[in-house]
MISE-909813 format. One line per field, with one value per residue: residue number from 1; x, y, z of N, C-alpha, C, O in turn; residue in three letters. Coordinates in Angstrom, 2 decimals. Atoms other than C-alpha are relative to their C-alpha. Layout:
! residues N
num: (NUM ...)
n.X: (X ...)
n.Y: (Y ...)
n.Z: (Z ...)
ca.X: (X ...)
ca.Y: (Y ...)
ca.Z: (Z ...)
c.X: (X ...)
c.Y: (Y ...)
c.Z: (Z ...)
o.X: (X ...)
o.Y: (Y ...)
o.Z: (Z ...)
residuo: (ala ...)
! end
This chain:
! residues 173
num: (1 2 3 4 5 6 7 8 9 10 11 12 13 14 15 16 17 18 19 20 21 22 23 24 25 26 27 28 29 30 31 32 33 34 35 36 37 38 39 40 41 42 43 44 45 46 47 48 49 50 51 52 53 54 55 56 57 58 59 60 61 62 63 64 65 66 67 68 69 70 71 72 73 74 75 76 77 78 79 80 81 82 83 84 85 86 87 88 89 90 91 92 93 94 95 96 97 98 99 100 101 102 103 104 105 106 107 108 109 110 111 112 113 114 115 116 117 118 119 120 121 122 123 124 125 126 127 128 129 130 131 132 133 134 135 136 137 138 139 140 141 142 143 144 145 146 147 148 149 150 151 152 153 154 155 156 157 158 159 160 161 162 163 164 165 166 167 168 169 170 171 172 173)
n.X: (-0.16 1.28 0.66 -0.78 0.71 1.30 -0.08 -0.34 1.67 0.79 -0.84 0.21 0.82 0.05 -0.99 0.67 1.12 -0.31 -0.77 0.57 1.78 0.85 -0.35 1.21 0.88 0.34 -0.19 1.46 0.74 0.36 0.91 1.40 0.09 0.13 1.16 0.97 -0.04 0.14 -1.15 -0.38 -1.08 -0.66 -1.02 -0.85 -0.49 -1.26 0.00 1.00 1.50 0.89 1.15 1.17 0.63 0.05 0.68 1.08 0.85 0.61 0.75 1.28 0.32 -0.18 0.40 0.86 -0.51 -1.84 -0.39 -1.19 -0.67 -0.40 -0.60 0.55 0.74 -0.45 -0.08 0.78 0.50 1.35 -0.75 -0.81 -0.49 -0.59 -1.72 -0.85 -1.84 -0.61 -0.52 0.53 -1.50 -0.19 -0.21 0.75 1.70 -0.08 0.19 1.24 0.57 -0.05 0.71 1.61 0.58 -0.07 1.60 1.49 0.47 -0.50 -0.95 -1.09 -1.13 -0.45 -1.32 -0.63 -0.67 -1.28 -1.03 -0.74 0.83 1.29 0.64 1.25 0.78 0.45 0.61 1.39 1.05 -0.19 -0.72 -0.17 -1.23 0.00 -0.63 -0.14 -1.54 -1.11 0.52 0.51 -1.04 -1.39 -0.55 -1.49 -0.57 0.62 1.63 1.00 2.06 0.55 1.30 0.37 1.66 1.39 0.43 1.13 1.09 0.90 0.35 1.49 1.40 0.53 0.65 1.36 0.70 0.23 0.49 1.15 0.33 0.32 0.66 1.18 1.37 0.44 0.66 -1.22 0.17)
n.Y: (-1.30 -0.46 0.88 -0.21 -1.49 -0.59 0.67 -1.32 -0.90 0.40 -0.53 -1.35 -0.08 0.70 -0.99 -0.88 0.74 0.53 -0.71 -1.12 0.41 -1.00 -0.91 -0.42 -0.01 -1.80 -0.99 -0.14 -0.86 -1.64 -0.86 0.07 -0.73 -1.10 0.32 -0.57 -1.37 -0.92 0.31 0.97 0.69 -0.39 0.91 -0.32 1.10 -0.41 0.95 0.93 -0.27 -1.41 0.37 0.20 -0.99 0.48 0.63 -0.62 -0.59 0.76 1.59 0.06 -0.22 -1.02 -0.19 -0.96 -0.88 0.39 -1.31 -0.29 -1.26 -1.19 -1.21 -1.03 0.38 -0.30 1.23 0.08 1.07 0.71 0.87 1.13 0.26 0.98 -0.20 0.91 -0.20 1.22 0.61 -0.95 -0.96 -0.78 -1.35 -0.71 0.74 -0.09 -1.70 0.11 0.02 -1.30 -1.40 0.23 0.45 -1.47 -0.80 0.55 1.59 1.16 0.29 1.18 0.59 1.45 -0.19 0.81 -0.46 -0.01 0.67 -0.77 -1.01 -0.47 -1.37 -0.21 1.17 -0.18 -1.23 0.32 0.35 1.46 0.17 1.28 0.71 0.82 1.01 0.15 -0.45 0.17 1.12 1.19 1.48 0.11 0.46 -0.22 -0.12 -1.22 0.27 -0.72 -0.03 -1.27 -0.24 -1.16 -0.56 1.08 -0.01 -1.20 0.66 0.99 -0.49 -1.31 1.01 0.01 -0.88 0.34 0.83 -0.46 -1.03 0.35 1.07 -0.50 -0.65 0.56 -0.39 -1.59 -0.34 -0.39 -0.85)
n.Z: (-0.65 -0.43 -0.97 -1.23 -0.14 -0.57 -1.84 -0.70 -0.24 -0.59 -1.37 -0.38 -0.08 -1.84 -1.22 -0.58 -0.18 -0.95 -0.76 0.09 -0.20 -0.45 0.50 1.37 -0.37 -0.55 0.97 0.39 -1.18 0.22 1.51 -0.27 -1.22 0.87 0.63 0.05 -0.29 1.08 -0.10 1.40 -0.31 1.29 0.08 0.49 0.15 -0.19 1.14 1.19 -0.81 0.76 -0.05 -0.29 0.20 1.09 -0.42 -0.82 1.25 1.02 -0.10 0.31 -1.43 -1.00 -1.23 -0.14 -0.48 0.17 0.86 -0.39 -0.26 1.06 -0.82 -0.47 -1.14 -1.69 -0.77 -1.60 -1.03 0.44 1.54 -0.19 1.36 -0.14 0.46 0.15 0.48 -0.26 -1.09 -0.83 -0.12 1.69 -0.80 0.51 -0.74 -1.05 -0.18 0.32 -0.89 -1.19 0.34 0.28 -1.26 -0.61 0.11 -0.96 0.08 -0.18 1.23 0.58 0.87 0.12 0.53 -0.94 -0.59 -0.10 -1.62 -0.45 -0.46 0.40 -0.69 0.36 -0.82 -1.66 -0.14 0.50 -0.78 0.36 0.99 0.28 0.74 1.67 -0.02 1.24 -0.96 0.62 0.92 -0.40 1.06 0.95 1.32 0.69 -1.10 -0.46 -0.76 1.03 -0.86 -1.11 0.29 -0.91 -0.13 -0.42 -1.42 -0.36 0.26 -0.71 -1.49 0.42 0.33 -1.94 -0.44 0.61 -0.32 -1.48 -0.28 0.66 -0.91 -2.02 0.52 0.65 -1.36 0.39 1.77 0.25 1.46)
ca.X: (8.63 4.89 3.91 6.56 5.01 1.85 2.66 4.46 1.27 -0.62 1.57 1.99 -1.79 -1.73 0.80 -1.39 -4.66 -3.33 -1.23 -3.24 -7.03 -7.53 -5.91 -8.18 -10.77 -10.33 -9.40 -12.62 -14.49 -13.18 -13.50 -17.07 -17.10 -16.91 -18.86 -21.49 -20.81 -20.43 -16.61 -14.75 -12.12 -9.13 -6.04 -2.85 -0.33 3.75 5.58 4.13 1.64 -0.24 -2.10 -4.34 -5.44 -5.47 -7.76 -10.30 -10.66 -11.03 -11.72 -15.08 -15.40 -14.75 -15.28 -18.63 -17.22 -13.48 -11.65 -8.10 -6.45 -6.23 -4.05 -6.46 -8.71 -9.46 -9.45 -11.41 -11.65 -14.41 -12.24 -10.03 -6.70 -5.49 -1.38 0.64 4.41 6.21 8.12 6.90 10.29 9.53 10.28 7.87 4.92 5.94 6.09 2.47 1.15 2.12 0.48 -2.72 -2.83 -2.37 -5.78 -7.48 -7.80 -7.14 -4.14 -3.88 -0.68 -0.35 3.19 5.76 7.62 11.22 13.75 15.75 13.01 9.44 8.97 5.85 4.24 4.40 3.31 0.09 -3.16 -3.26 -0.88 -1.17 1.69 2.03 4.46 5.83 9.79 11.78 11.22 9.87 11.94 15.64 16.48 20.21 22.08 19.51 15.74 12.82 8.82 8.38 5.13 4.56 1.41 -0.30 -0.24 -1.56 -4.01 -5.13 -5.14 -7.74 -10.14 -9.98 -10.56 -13.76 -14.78 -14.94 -16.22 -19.18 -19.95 -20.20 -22.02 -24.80 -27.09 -27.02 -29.17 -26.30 -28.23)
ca.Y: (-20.60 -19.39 -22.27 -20.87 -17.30 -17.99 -19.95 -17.12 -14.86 -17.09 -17.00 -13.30 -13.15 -15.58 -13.69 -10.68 -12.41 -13.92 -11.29 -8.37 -9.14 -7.34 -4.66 -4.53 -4.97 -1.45 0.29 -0.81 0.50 3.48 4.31 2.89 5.59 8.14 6.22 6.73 10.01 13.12 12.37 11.08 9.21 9.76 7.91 8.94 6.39 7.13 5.37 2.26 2.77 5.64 2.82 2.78 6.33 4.33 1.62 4.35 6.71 3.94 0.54 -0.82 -0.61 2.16 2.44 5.21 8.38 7.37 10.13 10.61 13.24 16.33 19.40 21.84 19.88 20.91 18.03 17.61 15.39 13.75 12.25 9.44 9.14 6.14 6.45 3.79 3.57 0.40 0.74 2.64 4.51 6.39 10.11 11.53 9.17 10.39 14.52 13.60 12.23 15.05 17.97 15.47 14.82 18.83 19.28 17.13 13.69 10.24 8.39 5.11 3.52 0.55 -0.30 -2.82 -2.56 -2.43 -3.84 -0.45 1.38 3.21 6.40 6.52 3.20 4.79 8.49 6.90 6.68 2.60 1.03 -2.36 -4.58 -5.39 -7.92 -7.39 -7.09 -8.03 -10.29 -13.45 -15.81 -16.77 -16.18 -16.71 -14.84 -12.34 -12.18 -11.22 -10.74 -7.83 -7.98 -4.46 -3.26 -6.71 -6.66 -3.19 -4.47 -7.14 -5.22 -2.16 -5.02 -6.11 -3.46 -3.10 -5.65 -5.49 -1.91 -3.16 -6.19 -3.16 -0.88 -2.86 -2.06 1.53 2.90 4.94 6.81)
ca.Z: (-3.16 -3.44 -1.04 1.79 0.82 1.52 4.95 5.99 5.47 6.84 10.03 10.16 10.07 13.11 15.07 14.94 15.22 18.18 19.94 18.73 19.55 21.94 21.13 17.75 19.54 21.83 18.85 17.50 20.24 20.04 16.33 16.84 19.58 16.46 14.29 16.11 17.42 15.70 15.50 11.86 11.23 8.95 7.69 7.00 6.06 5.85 2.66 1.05 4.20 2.02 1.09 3.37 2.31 -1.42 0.24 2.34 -0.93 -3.69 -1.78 -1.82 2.41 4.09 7.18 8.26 8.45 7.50 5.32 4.37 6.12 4.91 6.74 6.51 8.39 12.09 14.43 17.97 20.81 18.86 15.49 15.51 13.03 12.07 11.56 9.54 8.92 8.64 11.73 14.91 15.18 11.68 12.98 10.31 11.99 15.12 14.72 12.99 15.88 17.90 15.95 15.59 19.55 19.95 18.39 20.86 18.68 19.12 17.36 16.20 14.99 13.04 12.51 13.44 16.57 16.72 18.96 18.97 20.61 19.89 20.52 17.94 19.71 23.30 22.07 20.11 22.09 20.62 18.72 16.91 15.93 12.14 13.18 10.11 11.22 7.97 4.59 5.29 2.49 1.92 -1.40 -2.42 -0.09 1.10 2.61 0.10 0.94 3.05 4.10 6.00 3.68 3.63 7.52 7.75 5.25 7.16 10.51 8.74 7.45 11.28 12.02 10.01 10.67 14.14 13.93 11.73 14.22 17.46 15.10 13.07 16.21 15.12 12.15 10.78 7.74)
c.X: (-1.36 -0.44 0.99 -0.32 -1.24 -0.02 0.60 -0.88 -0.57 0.43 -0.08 -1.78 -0.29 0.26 -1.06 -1.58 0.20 0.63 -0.58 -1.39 -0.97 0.12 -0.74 -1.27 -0.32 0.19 -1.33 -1.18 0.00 -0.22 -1.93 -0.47 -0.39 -0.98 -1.27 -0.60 -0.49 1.91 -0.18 1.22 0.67 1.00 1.11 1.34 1.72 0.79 -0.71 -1.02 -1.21 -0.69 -1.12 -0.85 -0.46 -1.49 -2.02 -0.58 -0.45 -0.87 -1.77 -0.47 0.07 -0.28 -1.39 0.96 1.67 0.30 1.54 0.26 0.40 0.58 -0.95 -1.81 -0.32 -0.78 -0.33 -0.12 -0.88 0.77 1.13 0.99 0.44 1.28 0.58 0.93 0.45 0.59 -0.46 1.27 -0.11 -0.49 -1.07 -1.66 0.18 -0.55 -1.96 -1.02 0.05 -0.90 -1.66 -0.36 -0.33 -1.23 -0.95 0.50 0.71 1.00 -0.17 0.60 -0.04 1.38 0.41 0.83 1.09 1.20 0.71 -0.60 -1.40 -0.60 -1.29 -1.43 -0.27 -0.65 -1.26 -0.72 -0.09 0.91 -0.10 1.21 -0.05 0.70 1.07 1.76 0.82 -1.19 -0.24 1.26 1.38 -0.18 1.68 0.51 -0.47 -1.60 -0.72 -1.40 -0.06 -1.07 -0.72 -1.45 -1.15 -0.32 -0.62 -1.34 -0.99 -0.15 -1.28 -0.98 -0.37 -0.43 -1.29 -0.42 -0.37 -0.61 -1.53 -0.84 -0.63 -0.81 -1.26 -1.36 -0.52 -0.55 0.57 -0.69 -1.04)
c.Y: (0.63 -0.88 0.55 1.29 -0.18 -0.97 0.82 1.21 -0.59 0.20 1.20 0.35 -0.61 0.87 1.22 -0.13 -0.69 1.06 1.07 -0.05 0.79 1.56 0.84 0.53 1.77 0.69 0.30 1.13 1.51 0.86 -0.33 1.33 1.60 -0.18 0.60 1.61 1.15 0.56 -0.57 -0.63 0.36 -0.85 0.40 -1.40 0.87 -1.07 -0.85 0.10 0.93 -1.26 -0.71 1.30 -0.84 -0.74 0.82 0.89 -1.31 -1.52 -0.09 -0.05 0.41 0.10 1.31 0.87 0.15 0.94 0.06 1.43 1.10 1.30 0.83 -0.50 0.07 -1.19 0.46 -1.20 -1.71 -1.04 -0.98 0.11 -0.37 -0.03 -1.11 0.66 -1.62 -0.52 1.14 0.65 1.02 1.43 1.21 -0.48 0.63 1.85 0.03 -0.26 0.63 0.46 -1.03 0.08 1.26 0.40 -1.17 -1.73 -1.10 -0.54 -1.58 -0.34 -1.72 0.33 -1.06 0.36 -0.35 -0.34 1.27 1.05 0.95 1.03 0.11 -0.77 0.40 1.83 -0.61 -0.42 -1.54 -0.20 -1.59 -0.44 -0.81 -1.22 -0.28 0.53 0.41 -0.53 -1.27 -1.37 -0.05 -0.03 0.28 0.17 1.41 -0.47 0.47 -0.27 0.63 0.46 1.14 0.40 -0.91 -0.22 0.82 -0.21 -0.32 0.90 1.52 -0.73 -0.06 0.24 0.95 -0.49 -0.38 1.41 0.36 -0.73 1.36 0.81 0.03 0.60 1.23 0.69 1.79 1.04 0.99)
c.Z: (0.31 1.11 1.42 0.22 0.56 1.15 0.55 -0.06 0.93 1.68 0.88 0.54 1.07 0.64 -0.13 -0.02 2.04 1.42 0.19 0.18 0.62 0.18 -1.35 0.61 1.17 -0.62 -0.50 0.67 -0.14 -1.40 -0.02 0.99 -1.28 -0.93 0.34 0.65 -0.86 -0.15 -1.70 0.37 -0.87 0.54 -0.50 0.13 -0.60 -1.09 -0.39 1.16 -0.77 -0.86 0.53 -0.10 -1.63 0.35 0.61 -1.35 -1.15 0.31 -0.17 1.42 0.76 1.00 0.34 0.17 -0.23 -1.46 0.01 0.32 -0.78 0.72 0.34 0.69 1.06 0.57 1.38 0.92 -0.49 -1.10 0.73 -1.12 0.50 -0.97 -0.74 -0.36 0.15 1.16 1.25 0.66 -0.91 0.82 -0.85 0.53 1.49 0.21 -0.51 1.21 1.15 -0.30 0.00 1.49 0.55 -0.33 0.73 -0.97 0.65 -0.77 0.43 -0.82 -0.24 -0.47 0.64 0.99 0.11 0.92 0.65 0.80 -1.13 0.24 -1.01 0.54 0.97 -0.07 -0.47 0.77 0.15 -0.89 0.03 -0.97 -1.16 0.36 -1.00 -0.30 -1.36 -1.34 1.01 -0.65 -0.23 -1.61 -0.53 1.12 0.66 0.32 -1.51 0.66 1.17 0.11 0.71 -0.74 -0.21 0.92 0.40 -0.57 0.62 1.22 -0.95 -0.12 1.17 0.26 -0.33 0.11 1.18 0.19 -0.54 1.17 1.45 -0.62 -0.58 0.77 -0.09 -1.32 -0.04 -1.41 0.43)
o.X: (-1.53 -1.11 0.55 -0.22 -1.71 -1.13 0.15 -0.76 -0.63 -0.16 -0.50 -1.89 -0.96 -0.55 -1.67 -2.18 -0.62 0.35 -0.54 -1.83 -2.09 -0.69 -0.91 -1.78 -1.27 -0.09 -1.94 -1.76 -0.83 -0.85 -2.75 -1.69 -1.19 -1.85 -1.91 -1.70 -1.50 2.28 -1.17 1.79 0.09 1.15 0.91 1.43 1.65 0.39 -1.80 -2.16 -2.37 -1.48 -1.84 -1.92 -1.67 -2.51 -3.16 -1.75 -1.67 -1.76 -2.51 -1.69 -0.16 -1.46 -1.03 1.97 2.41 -0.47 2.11 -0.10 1.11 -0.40 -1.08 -2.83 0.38 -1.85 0.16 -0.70 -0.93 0.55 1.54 0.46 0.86 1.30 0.49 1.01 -0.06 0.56 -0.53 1.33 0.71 -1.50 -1.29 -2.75 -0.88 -1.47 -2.71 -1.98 -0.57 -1.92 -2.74 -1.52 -1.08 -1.81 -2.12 1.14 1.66 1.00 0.24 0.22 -0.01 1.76 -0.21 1.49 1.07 1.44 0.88 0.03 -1.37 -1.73 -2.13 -2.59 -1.37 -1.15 -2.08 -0.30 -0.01 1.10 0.06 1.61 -0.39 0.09 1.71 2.07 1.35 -2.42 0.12 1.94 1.78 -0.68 2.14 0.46 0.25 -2.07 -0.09 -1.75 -0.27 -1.48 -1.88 -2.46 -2.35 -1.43 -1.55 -2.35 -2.11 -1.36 -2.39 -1.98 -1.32 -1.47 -1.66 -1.59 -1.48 -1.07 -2.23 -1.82 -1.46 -1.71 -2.01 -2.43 -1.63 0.12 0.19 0.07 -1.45)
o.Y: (1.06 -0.23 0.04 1.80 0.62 -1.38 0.96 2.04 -0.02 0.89 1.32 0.87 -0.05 1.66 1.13 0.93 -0.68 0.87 1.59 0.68 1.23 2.35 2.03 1.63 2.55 1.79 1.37 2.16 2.40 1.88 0.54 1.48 2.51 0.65 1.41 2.17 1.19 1.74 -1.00 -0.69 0.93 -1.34 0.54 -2.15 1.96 -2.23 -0.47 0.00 0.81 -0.74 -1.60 1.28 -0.65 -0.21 0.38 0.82 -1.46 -2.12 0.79 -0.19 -0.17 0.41 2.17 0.46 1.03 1.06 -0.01 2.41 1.18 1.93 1.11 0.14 -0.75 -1.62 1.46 -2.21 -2.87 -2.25 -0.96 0.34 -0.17 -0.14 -1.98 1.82 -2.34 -1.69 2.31 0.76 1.93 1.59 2.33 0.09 0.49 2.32 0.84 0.49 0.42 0.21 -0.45 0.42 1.37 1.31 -1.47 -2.60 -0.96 -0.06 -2.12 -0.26 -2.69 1.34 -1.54 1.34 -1.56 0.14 1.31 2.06 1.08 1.16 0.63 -0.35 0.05 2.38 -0.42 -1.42 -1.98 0.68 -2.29 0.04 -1.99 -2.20 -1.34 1.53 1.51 -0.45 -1.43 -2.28 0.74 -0.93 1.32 -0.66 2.34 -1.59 0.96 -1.01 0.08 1.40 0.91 0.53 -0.65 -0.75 0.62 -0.10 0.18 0.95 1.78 -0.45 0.54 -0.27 1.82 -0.09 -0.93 1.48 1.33 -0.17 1.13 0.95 1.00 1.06 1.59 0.79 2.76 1.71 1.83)
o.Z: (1.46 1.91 2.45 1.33 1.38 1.50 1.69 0.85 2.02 2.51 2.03 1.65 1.93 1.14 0.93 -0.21 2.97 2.61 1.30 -0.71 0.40 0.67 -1.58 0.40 1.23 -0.15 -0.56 0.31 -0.30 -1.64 -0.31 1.03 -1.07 -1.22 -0.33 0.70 -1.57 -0.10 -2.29 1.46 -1.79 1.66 -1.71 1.10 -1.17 -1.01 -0.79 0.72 -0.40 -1.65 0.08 0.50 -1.78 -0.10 0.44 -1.72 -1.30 -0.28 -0.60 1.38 1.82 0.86 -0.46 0.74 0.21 -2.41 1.09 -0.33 -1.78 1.12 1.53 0.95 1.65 0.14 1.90 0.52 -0.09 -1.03 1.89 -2.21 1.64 -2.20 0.13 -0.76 1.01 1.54 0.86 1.88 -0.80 1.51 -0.38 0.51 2.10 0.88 0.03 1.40 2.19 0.33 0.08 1.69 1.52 0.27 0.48 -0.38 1.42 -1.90 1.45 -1.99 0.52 -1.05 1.59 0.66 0.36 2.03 1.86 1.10 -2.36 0.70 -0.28 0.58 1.38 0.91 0.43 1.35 1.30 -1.72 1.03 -2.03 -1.23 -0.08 -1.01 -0.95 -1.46 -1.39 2.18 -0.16 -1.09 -2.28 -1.01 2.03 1.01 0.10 -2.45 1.58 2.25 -0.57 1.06 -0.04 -0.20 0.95 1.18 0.12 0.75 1.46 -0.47 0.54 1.67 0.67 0.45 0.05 1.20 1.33 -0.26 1.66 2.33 0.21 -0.52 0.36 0.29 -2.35 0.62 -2.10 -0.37)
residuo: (unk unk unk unk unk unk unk unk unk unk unk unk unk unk unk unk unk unk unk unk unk unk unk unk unk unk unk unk unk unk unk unk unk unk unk unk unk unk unk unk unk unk unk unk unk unk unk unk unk unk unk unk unk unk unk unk unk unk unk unk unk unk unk unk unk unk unk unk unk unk unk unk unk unk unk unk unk unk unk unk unk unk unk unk unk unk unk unk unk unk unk unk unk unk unk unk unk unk unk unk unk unk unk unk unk unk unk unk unk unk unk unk unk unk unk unk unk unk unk unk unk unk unk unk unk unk unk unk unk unk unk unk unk unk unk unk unk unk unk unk unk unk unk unk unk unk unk unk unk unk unk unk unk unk unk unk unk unk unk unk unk unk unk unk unk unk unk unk unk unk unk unk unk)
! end
């Protein structure tokens, strides 16, 4: 069973390696766009998504300038926040990315997209696809391994890592 888990990671990690590229890649851009601005970035994340606010306060790689969201924050043209939710339908990711777009910023959504429709995918400035639909594994007579916050995961590193790569060029301290 671990050997069919971690080929179905590996997979998922394809599929949005593959599908999502360049899509990372203009996200990049534009958080680099804040980076080196006078723009921040912040993260707000919507059930088990909240950790990528877990990841930005405690990890060991933050992104320059990357901050979790905080309400009484005022937001400009200049900042970037980056939205997760598991599915880009989630109606609490959606009213969020209203009130953030009303103060001017940018939104991106990671999340997976949904067959039944997306109203959070087509209001968000970018949106990248977790891919991340269902469980991955039969077990018995039901699915198991739902990999929604190891795909967001992997898509923030990405996205660090790509925002490092357009940035390096800039002496940042």
């Amino acid at each position: 069973m671990l050997k069919m888990l971690a080929t179905q990671i590996t997979g998922l990690f394809r599929g949005i390696h593959e599908k999502e590229e360049f899509q990372i890649e203009d996200v990049a851009r534009s958080l680099s766009q804040a980076v080196v601005g006078d723009g921040a970035i912040y993260v707000k994340g919507f059930g088990e998504m909240e950790a990528i606010e877990s990841e930005v306060r405690s990890g060991p790689e933050p992104l320059p300038k990357q901050y979790v969201y905080e309400p009484s924050v005022p937001l400009s043209h200049l900042d970037r926040v980056i939205v997760a939710s598991r599915f880009a339908d989630d109606e609490a990711a959606l009213s969020f990315i209203q009130s953030v777009q009303e103060q001017g910023a940018e939104v991106i959504l990671i999340a997976a997209a949904t067959k039944e429709g997306n109203p959070a995918k087509d209001q968000a400035d970018f949106f990248i696809d977790t891919k991340a639909n269902g469980p991955l594994l039969p077990f018995e007579m039901d699915r198991v391994g739902f990999p929604s916050t190891i795909a967001m995961l992997y898509v923030h590193h990405a996205l660090f890592v790509t925002v490092k790569e357009i940035t390096d060029e800039y002496d940042l301290d």
